[in-house]
SERO-4910 file (N, C-alpha, C, O; in steps of 0.05 Angstrom, whole numbers):
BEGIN
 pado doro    nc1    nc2    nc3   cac1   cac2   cac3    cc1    cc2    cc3    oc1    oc2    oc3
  Unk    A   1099   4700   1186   1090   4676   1171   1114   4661   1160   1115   4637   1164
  Unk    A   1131   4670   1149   1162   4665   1137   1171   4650   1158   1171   4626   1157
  Unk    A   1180   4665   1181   1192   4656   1206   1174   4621   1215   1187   4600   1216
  Unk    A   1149   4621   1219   1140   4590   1214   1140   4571   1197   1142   4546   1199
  Unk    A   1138   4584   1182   1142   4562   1156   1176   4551   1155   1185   4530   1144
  Unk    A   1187   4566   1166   1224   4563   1169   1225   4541   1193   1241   4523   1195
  Unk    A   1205   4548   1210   1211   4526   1234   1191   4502   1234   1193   4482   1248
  Unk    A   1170   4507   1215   1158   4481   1211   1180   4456   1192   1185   4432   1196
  Unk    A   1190   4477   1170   1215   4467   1148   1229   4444   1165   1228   4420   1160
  Unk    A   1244   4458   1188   1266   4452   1210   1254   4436   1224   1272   4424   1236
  Unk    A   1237   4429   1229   1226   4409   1253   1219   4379   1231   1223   4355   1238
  Unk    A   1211   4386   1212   1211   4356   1191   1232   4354   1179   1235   4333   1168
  Unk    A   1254   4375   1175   1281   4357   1163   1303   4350   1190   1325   4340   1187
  Unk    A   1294   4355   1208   1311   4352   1237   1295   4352   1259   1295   4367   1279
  Unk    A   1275   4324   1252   1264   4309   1280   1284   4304   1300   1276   4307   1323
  Unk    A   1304   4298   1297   1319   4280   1321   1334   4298   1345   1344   4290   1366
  Unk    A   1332   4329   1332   1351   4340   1358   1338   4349   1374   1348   4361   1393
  Unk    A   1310   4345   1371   1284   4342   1399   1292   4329   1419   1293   4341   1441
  Unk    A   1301   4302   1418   1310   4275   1432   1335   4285   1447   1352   4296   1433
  Unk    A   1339   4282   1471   1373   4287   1468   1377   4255   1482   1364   4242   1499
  Unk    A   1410   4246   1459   1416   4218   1475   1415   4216   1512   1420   4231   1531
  Unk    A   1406   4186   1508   1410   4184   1536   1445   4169   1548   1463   4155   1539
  Unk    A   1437   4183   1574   1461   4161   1585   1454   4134   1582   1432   4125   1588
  Unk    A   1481   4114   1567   1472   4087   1564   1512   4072   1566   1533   4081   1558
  Unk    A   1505   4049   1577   1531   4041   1581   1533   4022   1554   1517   4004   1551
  Unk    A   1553   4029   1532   1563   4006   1510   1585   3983   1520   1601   3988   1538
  Unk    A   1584   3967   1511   1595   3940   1518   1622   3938   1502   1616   3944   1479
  Unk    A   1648   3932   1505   1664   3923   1496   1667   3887   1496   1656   3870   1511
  Unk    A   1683   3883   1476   1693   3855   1465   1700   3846   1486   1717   3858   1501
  Unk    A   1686   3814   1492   1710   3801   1514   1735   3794   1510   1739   3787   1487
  Unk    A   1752   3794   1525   1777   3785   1521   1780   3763   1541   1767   3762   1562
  Unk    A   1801   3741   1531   1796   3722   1549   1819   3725   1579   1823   3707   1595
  Unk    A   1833   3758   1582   1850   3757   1605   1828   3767   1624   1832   3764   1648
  Unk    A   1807   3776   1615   1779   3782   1641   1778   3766   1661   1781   3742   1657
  Unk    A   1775   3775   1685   1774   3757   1710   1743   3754   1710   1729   3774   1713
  Unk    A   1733   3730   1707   1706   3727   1696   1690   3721   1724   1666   3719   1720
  Unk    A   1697   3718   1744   1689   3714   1772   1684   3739   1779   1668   3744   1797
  Unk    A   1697   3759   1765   1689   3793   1779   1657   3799   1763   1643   3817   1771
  Unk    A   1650   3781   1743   1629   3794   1732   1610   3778   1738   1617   3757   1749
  Unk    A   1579   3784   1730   1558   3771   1726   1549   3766   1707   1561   3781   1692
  Unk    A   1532   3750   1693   1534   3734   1667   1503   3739   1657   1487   3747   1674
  Unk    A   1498   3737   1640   1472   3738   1629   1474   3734   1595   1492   3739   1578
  Unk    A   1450   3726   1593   1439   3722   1560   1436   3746   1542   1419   3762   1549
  Unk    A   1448   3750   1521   1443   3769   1501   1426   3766   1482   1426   3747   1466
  Unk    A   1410   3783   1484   1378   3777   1468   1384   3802   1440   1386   3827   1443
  Unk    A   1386   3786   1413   1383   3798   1397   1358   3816   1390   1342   3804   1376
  Unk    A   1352   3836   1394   1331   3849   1402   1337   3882   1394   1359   3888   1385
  Unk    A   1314   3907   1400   1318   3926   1403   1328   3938   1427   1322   3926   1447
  Unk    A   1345   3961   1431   1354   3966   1461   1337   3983   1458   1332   3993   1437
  Unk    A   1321   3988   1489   1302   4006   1492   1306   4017   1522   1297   4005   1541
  Unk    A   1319   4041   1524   1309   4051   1554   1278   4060   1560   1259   4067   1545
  Unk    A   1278   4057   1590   1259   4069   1599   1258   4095   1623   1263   4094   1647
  Unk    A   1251   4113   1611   1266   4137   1628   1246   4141   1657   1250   4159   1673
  Unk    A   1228   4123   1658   1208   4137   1680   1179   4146   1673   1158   4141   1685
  Unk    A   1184   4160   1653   1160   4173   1639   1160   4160   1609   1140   4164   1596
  Unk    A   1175   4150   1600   1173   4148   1563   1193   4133   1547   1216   4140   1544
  Unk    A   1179   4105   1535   1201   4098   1524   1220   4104   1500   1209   4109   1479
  Unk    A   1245   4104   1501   1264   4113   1478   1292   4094   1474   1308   4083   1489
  Unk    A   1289   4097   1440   1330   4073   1432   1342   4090   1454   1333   4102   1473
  Unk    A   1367   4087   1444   1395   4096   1456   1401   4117   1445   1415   4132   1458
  Unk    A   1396   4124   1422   1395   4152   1411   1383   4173   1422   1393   4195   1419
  Unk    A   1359   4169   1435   1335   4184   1438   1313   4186   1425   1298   4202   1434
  Unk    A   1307   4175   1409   1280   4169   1389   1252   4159   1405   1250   4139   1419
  Unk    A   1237   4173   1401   1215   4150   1422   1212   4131   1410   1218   4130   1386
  Unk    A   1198   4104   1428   1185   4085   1425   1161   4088   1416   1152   4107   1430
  Unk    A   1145   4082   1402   1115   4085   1400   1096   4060   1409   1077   4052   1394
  Unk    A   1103   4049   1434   1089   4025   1446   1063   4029   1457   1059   4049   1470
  Unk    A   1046   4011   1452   1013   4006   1459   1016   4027   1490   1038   4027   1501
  Unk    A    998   4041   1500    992   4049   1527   1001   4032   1546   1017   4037   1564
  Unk    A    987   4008   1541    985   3985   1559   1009   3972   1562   1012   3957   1581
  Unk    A   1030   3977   1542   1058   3962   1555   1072   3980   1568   1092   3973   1580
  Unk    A   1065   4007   1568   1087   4024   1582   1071   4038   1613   1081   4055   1627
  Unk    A   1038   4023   1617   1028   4040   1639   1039   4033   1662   1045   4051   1678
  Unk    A   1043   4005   1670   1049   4004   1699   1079   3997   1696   1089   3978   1708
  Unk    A   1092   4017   1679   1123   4016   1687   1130   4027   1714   1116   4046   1721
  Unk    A   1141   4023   1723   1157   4052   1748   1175   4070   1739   1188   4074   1719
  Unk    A   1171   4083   1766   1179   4118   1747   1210   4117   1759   1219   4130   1778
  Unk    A   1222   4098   1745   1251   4094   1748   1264   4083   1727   1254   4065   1712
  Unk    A   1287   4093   1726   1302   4092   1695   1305   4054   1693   1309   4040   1712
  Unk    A   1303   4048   1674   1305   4023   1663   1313   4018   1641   1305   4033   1624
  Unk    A   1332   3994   1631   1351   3993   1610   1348   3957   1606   1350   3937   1620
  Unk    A   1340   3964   1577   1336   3935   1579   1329   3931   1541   1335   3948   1524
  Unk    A   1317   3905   1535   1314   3901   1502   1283   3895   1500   1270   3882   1517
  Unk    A   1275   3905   1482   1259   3889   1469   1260   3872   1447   1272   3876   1426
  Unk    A   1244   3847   1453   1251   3819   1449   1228   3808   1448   1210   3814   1464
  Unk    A   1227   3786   1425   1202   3763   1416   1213   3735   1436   1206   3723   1456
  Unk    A   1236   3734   1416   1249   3700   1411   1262   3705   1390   1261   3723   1374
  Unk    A   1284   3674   1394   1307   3677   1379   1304   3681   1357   1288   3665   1346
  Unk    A   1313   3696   1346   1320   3691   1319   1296   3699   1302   1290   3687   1282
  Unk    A   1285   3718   1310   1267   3738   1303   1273   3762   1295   1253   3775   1290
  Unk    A   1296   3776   1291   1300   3801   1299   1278   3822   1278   1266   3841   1286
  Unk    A   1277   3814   1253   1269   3832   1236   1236   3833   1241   1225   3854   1235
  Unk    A   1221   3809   1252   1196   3817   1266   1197   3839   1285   1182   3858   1285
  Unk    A   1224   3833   1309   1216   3857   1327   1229   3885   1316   1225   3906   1329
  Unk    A   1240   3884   1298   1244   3914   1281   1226   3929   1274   1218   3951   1281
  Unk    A   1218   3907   1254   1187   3919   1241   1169   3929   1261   1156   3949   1258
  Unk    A   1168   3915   1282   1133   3920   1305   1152   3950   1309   1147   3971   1297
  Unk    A   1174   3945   1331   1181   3970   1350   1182   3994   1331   1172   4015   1338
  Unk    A   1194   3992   1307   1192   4027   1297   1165   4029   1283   1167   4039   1261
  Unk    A   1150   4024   1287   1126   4040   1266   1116   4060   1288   1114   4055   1312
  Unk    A   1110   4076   1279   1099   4106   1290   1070   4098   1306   1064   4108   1327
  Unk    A   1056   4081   1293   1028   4071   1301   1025   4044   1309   1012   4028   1295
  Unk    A   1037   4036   1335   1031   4015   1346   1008   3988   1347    985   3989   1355
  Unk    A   1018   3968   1338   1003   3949   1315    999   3921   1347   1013   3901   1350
  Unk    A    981   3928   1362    966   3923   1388    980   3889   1382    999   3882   1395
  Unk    A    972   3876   1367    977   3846   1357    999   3824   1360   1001   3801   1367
  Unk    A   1020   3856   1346   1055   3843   1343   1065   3853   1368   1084   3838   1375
  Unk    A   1058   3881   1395   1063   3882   1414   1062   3861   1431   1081   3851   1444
  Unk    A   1035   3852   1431   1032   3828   1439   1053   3803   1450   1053   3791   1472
  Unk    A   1068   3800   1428   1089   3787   1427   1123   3799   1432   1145   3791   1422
  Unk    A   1117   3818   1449   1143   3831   1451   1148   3836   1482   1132   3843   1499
  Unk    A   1170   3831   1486   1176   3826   1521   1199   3850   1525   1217   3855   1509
  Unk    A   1196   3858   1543   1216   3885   1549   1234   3863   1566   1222   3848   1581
  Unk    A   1256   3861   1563   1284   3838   1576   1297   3866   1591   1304   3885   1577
  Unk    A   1298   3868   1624   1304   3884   1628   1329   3875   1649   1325   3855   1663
  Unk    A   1366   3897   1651   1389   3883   1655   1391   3904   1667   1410   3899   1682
  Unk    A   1384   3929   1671   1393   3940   1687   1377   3965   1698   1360   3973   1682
  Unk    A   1382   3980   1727   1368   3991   1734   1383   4016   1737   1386   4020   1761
  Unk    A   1396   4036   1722   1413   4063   1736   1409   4076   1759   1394   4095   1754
  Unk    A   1414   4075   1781   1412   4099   1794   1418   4126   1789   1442   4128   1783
  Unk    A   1405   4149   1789   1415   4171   1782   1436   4185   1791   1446   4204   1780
  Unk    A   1445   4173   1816   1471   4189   1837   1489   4166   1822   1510   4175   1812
  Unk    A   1486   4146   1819   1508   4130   1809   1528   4115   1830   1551   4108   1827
  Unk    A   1511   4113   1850   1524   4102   1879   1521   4066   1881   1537   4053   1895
  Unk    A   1499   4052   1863   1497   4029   1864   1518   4010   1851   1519   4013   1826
  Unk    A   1531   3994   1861   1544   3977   1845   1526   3964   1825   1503   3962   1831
  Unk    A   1533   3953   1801   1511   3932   1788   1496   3909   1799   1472   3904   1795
  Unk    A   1521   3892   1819   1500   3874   1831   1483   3879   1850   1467   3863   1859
  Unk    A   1486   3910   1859   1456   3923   1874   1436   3926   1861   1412   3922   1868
  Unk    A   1446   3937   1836   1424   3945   1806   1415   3924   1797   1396   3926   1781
  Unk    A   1424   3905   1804   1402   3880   1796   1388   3863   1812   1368   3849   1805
  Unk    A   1401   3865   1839   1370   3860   1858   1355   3883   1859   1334   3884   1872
  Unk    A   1363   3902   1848   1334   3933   1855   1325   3921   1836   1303   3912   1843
  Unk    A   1331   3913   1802   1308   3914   1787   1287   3879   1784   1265   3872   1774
  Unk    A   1306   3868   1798   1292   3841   1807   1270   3841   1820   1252   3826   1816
  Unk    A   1271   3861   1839   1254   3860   1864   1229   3881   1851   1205   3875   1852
  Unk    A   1240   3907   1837   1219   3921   1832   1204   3903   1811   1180   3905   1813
  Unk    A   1211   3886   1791   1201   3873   1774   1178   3847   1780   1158   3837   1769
  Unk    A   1189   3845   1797   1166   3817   1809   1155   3830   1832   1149   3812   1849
  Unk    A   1151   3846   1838   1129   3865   1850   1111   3870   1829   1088   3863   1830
  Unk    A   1122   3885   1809   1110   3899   1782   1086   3868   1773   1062   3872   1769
  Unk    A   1096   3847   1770   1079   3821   1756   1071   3829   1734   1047   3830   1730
  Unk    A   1090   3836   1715   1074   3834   1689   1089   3826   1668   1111   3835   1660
  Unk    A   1073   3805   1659   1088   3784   1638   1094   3787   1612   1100   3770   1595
  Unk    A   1093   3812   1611   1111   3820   1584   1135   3838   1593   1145   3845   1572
  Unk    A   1146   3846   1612   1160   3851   1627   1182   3839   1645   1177   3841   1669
  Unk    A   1207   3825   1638   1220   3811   1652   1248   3815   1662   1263   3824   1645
  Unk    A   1260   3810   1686   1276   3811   1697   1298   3792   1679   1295   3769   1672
  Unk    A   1314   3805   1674   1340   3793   1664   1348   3769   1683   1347   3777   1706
  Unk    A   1355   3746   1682   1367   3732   1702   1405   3736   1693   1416   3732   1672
  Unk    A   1417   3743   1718   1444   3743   1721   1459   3724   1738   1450   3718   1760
  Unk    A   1481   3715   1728   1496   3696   1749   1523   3692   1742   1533   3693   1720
  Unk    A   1535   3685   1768   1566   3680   1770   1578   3653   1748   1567   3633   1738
  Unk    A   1604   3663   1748   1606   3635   1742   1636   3635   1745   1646   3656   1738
  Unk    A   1652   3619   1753   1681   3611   1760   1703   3616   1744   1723   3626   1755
  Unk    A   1704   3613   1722   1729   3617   1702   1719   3605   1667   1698   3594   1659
  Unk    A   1738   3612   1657   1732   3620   1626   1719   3589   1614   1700   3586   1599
  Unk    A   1734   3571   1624   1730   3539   1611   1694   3545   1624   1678   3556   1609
  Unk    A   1690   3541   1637   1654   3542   1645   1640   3561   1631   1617   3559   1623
  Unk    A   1662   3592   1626   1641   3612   1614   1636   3598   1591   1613   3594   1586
  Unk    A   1658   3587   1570   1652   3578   1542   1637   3561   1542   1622   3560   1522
  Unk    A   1636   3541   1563   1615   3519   1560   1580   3527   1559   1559   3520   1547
  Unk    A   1589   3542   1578   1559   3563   1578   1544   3577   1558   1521   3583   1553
  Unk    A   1573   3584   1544   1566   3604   1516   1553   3585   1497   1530   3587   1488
  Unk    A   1567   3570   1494   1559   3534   1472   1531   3530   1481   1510   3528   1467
  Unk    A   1534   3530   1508   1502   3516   1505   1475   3538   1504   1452   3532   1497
  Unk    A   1483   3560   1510   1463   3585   1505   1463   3587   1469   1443   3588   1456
  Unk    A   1485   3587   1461   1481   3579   1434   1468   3567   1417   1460   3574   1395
  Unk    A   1467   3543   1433   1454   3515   1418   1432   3517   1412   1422   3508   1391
  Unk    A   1414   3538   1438   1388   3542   1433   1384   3564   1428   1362   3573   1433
  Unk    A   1403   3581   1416   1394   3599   1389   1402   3633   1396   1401   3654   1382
  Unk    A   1409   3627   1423   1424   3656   1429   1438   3672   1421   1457   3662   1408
  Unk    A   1439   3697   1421   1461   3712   1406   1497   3710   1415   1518   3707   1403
  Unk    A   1489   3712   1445   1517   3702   1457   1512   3714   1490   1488   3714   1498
  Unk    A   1529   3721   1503   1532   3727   1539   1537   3753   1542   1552   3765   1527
  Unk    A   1526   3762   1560   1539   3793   1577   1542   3790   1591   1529   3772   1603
  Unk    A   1567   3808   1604   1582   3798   1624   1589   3833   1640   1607   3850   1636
  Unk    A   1567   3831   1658   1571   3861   1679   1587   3856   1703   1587   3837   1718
  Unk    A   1600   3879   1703   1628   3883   1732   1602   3879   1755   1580   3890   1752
  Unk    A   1608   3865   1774   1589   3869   1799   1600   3890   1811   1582   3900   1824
  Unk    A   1621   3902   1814   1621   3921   1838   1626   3950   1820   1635   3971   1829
  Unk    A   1616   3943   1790   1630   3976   1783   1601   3988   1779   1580   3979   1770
  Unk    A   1609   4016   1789   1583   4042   1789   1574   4043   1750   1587   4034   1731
  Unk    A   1554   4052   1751   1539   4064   1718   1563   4080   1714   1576   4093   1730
  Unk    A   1566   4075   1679   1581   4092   1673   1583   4094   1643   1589   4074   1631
  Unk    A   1575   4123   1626   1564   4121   1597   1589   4122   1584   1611   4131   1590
  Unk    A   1580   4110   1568   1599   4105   1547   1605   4073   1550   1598   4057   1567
  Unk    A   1624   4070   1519   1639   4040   1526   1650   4044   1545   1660   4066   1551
  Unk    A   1650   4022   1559   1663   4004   1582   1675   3986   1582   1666   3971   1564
  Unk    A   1697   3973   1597   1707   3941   1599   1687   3935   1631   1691   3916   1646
  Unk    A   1670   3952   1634   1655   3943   1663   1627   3920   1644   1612   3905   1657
  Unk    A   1625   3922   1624   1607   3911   1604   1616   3897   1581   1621   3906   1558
  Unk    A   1618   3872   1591   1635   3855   1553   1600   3842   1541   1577   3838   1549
  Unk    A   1615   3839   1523   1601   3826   1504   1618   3801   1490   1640   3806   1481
  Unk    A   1604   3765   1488   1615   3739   1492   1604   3734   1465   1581   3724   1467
  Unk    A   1611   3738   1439   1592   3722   1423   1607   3699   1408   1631   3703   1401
  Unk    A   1595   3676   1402   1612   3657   1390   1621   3666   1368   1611   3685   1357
  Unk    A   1653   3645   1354   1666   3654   1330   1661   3628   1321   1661   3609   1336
  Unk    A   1657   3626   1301   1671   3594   1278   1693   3600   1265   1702   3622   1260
  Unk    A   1707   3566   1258   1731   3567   1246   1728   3552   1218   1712   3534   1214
  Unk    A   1744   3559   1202   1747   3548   1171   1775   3544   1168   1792   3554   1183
  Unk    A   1781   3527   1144   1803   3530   1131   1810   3537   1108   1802   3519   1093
  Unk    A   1824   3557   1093   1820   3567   1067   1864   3568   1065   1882   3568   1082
  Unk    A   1865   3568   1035   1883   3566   1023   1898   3592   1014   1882   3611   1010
  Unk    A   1920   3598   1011   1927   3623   1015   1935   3622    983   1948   3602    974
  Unk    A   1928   3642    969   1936   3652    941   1953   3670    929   1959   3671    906
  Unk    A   1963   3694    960   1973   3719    946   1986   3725    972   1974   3711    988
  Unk    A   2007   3740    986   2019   3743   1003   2021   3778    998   2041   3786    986
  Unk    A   1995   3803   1009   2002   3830   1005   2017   3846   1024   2023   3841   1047
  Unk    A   2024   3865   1009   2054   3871   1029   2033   3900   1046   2013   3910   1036
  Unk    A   2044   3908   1067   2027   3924   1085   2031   3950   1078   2035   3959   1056
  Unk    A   2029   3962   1101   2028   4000   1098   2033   4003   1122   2030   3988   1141
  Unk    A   2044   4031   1121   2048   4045   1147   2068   4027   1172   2091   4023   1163
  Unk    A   2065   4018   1194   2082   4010   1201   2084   3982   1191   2100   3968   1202
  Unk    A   2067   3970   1167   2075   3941   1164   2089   3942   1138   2094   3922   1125
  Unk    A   2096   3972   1131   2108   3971   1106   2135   3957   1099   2154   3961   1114
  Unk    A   2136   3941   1079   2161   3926   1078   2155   3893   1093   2170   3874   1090
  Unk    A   2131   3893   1107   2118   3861   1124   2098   3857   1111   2091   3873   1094
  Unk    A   2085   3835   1115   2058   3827   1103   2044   3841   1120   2046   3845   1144
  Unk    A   2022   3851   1097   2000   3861   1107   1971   3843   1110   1955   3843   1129
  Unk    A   1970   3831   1092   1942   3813   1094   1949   3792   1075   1967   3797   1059
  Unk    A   1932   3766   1076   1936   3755   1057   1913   3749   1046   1892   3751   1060
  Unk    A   1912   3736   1011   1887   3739    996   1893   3703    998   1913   3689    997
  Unk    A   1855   3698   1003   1861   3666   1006   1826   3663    999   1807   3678   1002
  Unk    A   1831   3635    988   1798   3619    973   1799   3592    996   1812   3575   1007
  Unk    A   1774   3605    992   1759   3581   1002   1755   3552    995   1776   3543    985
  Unk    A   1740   3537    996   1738   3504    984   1709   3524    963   1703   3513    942
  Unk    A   1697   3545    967   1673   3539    948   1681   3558    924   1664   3562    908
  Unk    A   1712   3574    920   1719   3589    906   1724   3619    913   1744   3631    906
  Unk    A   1703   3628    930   1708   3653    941   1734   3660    955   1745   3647    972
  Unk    A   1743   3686    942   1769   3690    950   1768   3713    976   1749   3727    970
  Unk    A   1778   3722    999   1783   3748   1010   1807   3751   1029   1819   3732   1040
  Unk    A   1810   3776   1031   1837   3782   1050   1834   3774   1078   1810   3769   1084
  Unk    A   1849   3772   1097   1856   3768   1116   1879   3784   1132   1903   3782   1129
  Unk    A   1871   3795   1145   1894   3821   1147   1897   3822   1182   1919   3829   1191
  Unk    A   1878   3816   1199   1884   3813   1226   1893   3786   1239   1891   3763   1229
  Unk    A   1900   3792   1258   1908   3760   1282   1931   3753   1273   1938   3732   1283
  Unk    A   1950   3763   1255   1981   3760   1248   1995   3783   1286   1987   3800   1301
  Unk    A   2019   3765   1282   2039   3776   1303   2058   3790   1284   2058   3785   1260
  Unk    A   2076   3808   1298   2096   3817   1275   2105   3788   1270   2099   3778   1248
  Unk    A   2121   3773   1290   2137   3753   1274   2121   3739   1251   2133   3730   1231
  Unk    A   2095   3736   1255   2086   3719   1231   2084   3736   1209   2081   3724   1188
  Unk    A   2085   3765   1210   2074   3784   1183   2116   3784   1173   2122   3792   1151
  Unk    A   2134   3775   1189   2154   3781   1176   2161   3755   1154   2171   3755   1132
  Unk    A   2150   3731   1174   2156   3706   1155   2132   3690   1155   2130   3668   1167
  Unk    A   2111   3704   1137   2085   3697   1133   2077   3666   1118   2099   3656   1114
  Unk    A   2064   3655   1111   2051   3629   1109   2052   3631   1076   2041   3648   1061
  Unk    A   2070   3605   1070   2077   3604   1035   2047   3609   1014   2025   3610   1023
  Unk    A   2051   3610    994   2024   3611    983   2024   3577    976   2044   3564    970
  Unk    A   1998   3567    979   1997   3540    974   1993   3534   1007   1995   3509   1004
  Unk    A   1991   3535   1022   1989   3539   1046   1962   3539   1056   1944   3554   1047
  Unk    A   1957   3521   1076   1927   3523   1087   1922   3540   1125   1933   3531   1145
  Unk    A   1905   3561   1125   1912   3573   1153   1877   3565   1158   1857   3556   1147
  Unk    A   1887   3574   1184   1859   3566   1203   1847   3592   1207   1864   3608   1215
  Unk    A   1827   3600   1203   1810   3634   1218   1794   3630   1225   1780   3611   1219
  Unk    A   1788   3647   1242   1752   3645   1262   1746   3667   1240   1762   3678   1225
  Unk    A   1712   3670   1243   1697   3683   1233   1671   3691   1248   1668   3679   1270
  Unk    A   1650   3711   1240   1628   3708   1251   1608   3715   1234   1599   3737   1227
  Unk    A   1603   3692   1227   1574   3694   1204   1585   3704   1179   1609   3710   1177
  Unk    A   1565   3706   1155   1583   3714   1129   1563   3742   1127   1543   3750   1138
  Unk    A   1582   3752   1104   1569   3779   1094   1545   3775   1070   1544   3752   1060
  Unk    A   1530   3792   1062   1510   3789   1042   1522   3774   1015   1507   3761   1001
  Unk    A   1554   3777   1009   1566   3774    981   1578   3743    992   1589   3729    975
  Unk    A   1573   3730   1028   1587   3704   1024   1624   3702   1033   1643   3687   1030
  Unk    A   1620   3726   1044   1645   3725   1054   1646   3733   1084   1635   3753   1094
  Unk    A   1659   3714   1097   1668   3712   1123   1671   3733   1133   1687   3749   1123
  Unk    A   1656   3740   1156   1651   3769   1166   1671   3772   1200   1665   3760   1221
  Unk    A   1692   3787   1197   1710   3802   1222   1732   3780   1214   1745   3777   1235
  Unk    A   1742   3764   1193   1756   3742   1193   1787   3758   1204   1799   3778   1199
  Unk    A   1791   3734   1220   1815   3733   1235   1836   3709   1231   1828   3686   1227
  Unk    A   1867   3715   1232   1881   3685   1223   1890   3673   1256   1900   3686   1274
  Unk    A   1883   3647   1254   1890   3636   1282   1916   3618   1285   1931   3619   1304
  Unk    A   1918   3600   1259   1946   3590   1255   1949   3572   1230   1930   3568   1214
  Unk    A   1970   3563   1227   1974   3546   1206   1958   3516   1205   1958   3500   1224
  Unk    A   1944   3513   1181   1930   3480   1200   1948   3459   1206   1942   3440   1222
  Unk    A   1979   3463   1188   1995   3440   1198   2005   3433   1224   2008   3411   1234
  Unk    A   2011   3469   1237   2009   3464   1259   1989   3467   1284   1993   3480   1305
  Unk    A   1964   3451   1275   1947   3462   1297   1951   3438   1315   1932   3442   1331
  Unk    A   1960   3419   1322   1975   3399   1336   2002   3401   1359   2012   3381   1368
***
């Protein structure tokens, strides 16, 4: 009796090592030396990632899904990798629906499995095979909460950005960008970038901090306000030569950003250049 009560204990304070993770490929940062003609392009849907193993949906951790019958019956019994997704700019609706334990028939309703890739289990398909297999099995499949990712080429970086802008405009998170000829492969990858737009500001520099470790004795970051008062550091996108003869205080620099933090401060901020000389 001891002995169950020990493993009932164990099974509610350590649900999750039931699950074991799945193989799933993570995406690295684009860089703009990528030969962007080697890859295929597609839309990033702010969404839940949800595999589908064949039999049962689960995150990337391994956790199940707890989706209606009816969205997971006429899946095929082949691994599938893909998001679940409303529409833009939704995300905390499709949070709320996908984790509740008891599937709420209504808010499913409104949730589309966006599916980008198909694994083979031998690992013999290139990606752009893996995406006419899940093209083809998908519009066989016909079911409209269920959709094939659309992927496509595109020539060089000036078009990818233009592309990014305008997937933007209408509310996108940003681009993925898959190797066409490279095999599945878990873990981060550079066979998988991720394109998301940056914005730029200009803020005033107040304090010039000295670094650590190898920047000891160089600038390490600098503390700089904004036009609305908010002050914060800036510590990446310096070159050594700029951390040796860094930007006077009184001084206005340029940084990308992406989006702000809960407290209003510029979130991954990076320094790009001086505004005097952005000319």
């Amino acid at each position: 009796m001891f002995q169950k009560r020990c493993l009932a204990l164990w099974l509610f304070l350590f649900p999750l090592v039931l699950f074991a993770q799945p193989d799933v490929q993570l995406a690295t940062v684009f860089s703009e030396d990528a030969h962007v003609e080697e890859y295929l392009v597609s839309e990033k849907y702010d969404g839940i990632r949800a595999i589908w193993t064949g039999e049962k949906l689960i995150t990337r951790q391994g956790n199940p899904i707890f989706a209606p019958k009816w969205f997971t019956d006429k899946l095929p019994r082949v691994w599938l990798d893909g998001e679940l997704w409303s529409k833009h700019n939704d995300f905390e609706f499709i949070m709320s629906t996908v984790r509740k334990q008891i599937p709420v028939d209504s808010e499913w309703r409104k949730i589309y499995y966006m599916v980008f890739d198909a694994p083979d289990r031998e690992r013999n398909m290139t990606f752009e095979e893996r995406y006419k297999r899940y093209s083809r099995l998908l519009t066989i499949l016909d079911l409209p909460h269920v959709l094939p990712v659309e992927q496509f080429s595109v020539s060089n970086n000036e078009v990818l950005h233009n592309m990014l802008t305008a997937y933007v405009n209408k509310g996108s998170e940003g681009l993925m960008l898959h190797r066409k000829l490279a095999r599945f492969e878990t873990g981060r990858t550079d066979n998988l970038l991720k394109l998301k737009p940056h914005m730029e500001a200009d803020a005033k520099v107040i304090a010039i901090l000295n670094g650590t470790g190898k920047y000891d004795g160089m600038m390490g970051s600098v503390l700089v306000e904004m036009p609305s008062g908010v002050r914060f550091k800036i510590g990446s996108g310096f070159s050594d030569k700029e951390r040796n003869t860094p930007p006077n205080i009184g001084d206005y620099i340029v940084y990308k950003y992406h989006g702000f933090t809960e407290r209003g401060i510029p979130r991954f901020a990076s320094f790009q250049r001086l505004r005097d000389t952005e000319y």
